[in-house]
C-alpha positions in Angstrom: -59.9 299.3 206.3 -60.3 295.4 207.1 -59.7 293.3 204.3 -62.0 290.5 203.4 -60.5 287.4 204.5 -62.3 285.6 201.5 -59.8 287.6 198.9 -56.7 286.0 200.9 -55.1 283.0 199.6 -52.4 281.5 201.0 -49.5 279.6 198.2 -50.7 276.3 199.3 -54.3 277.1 198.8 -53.4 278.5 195.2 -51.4 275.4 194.0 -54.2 273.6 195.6 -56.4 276.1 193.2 -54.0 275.0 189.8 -54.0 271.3 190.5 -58.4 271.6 190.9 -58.8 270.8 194.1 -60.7 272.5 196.7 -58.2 274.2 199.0 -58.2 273.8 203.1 -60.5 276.3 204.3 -62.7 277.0 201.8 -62.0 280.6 201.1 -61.9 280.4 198.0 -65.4 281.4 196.2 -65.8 278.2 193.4 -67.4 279.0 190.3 -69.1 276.9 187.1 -65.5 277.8 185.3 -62.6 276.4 186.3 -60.5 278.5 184.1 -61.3 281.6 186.0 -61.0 282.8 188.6 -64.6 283.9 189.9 -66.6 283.5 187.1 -70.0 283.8 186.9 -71.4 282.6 183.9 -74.6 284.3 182.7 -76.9 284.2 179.6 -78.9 286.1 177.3 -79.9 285.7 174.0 -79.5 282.3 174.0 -75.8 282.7 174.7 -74.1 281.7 177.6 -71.3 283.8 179.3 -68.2 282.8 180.9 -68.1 285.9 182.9 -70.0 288.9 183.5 -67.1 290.7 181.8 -67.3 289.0 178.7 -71.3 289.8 178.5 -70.3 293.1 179.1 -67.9 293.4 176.3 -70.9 291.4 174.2 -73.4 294.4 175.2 -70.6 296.8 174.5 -70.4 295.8 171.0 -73.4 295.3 170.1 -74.4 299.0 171.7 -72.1 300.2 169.0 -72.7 297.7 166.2 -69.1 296.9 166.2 -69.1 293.3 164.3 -67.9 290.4 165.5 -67.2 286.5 165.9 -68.0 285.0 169.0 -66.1 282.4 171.1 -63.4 282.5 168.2 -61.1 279.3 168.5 -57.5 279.1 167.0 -55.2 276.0 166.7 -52.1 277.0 168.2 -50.0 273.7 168.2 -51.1 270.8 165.9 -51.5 267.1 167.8 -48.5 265.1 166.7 -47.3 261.8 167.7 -44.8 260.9 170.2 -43.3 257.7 171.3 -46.6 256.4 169.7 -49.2 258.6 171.4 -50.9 260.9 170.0 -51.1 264.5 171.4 -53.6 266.6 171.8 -53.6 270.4 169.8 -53.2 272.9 171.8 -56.5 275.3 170.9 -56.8 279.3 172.2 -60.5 281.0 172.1 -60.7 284.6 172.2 -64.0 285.6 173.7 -64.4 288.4 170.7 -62.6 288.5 166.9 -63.5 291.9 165.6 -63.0 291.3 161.6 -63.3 294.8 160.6 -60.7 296.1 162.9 -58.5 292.9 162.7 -58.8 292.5 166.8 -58.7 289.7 169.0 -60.7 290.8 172.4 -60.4 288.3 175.6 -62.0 290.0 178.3 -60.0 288.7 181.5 -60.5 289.3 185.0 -57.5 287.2 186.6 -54.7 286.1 184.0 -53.0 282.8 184.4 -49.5 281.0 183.6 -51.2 279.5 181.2 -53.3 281.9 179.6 -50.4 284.3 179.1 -48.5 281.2 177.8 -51.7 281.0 175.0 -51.5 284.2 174.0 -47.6 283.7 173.3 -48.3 281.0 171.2 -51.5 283.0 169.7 -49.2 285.8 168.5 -46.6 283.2 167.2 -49.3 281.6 165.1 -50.1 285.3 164.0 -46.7 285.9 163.2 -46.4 283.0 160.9 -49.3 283.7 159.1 -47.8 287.5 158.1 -51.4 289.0 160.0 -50.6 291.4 162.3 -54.1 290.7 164.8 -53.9 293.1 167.6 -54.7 290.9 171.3 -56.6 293.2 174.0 -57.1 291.3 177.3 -59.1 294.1 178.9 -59.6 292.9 182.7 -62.2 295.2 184.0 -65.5 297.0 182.4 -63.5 300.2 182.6 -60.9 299.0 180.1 -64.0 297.4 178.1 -65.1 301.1 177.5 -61.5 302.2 177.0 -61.5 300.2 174.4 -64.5 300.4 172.6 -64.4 303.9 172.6 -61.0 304.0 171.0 -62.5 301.7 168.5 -65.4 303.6 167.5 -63.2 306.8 167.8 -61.1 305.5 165.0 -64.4 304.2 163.1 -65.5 307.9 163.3 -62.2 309.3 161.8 -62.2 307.5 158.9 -65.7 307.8 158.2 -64.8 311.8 158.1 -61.8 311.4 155.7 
C-alpha cells in the first residue's frame, strides 16, 4: 500500500514546522491552530472548536450529561522578574475539567515537546495543591468513547450502591 506523500515530513521540514514557518515543499497540510497539528477548528453552539476531536469529546459529554468546564485554564508558573524583565506565566488549558469526577480531559491528536512539558508542570501544580486531578489526553474518538464509557460505568456503580 502507497503511502501518502502529504503524511511524510522530513527533520528539516519539522523544525521548520516548531520554529512557524512554512516548510520547503509544502506538504505539510496548515491549519487555523498552530498548536496542532491538523486541526480543524469547527463550531456549534456558539462555541468554537480547536479540533474535531475536542467537539467530539464536547458531544460525548453532553450525550451523557457528564458536567463540565470548558477551555479550563491553569497557571502553571507565576511571571516573575529577572534581570529587570518581567516574565510571562506559563498558563496550561485543558480542553475539558470534569468537576464531579475530579478529571482533567485534553483531547490530543499529535502531542508535542511542549505540551508534554505542560502537563509535567500541570501535575506538579496538582501535586502542590494536595488534589490528586486525574490528566486523560485521549488522542483519537475511539479513546474518547473508552473513556467516557469508563466514566459513566463508574457513575452507574455507585448510583447502585
Amino acid at each position: 500500500m502507497a503511502q501518502d506523500r502529504r503524511d511524510i515530513m522530513t527533520v528539516a521540514e519539522f523544525r521548520a514546522v516548531l520554529r512557524g514557518e512554512r516548510p520547503s515543499g509544502g506538504n505539510v497540510a496548515q491549519s487555523g491552530n498552530k498548536k496542532v497539528r491538523n486541526a480543524t477548528k469547527t463550531a456549534e453552539d456558539g462555541i468554537v472548536f480547536d479540533s474535531r476531536l475536542e467537539k467530539y469529546m464536547y458531544d460525548l459529554l453532553k450525550m451523557h450529561g457528564i458536567g463540565f468546564m470548558f477551555q479550563r485554564k491553569y497557571t502553571v508558573q507565576e511571571p516573575f522578574r529577572y534581570n529587570g524583565h518581567m516574565v510571562r506565566a506559563i498558563t496550561y488549558t485543558v480542553d475539558f475539567y470534569l468537576p464531579d469526577y475530579d478529571v482533567a480531559i485534553d483531547t490530543k491528536g499529535w502531542a508535542t515537546q511542549q505540551g508534554q512539558l505542560r502537563i509535567k508542570m500541570l501535575k506538579k501544580l496538582f501535586a502542590d495543591l494536595g488534589r490528586t486531578t486525574r490528566i486523560e489526553l485521549p488522542r483519537t474518538p475511539e479513546e474518547c468513547d473508552a473513556l467516557v464509557a469508563s466514566l459513566v460505568g463508574n457513575r452507574d456503580c455507585h448510583d447502585e450502591g
